[in-house]
N, C-alpha and C positions, 0 to 999 in steps of 0.2 A: 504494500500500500504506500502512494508517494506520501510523501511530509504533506503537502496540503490538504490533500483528502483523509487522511489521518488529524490534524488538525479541525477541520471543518466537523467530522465524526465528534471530536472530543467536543468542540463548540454545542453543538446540537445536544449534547450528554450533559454538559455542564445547564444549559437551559430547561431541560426537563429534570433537572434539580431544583432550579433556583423557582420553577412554577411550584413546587411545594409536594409534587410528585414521589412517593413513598418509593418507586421502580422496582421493587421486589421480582424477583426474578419468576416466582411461582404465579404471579397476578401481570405478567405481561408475554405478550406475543413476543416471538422468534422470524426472524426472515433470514432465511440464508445463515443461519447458525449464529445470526445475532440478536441480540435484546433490542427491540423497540425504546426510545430513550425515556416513554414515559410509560406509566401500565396499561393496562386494557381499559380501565374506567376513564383517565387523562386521556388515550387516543379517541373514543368516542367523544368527550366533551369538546376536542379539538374540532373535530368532523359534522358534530353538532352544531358549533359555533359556526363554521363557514356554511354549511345549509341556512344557517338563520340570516346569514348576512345578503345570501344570494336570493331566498325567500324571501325576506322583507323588502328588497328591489323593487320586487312585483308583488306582493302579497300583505297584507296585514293578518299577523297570526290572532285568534281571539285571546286575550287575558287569559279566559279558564282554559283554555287548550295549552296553553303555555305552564303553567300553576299545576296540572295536570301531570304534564312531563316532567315536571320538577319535585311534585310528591313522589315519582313511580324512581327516582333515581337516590331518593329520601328514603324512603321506601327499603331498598334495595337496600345501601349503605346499614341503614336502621337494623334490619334483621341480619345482616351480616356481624355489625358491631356490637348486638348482644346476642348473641350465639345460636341463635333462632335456627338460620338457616345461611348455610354456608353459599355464595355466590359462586359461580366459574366465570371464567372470562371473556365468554361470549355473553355474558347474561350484565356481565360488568359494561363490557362495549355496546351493549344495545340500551342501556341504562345512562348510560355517558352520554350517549347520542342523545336519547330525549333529553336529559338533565341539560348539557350541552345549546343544546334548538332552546328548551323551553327560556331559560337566561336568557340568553341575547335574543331572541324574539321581545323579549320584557325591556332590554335595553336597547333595543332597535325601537319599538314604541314610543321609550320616553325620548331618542332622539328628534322622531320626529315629530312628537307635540312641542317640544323646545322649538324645531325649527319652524313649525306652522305659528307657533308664538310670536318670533321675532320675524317673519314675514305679514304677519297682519298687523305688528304694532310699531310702527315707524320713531325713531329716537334721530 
């Protein structure tokens, strides 16, 4: 592997740290006999996030459909954390994803009632 792209690898690794990402080796996907740099629940919220950014484009998600996706990843987390019921990491990554959407859906919203605010109120 050249020095840059080894490099670039370690950059990437060090940022799915610094997002607050646990990376546990057991709670993340493998590609090509390597660790994904964040776990299976962080690459869904990743994946999540950019579908709500590309959806809010063109779509406005409803509040409770948002609120929704964000209990079921609550949810998840919840019965995982006290010992209920153990998660896998497809269960984690589909979890992510809504958790993921339903957030930025929420904050895609209050963007644009901000920007519909200061286009209707001239200063």
């Amino acid at each position: 592997m050249s020095k840059l792209r080894k490099s670039l690898v370690n950059f990437i690794y060090e940022l799915g740290d610094y997002s607050g990402c646990h990376q546990l080796p057991e709670r993340s996907f493998f590609w090509r006999g390597r660790q994904f740099p964040v776990c299976a629940r962080c690459t869904g919220v990743a994946v999540g996030q950019l579908l709500a950014v590309v959806t809010g484009i063109f779509l406005s998600v409803p509040l409770l459909l948002s609120l929704l996706f964000l209990s079921l990843i609550g949810l998840d987390w919840g019965l995982q954390e006290l010992k209920i019921a153990e998660s896998n990491n497809f269960r984690r990554l589909f979890t992510g994803i809504l958790g993921g959407f339903g957030l930025f859906s929420i904050y895609i919203r209050i963007f644009k009632k901000i920007c519909s605010f200061f286009k209707n109120h001239k200063f």
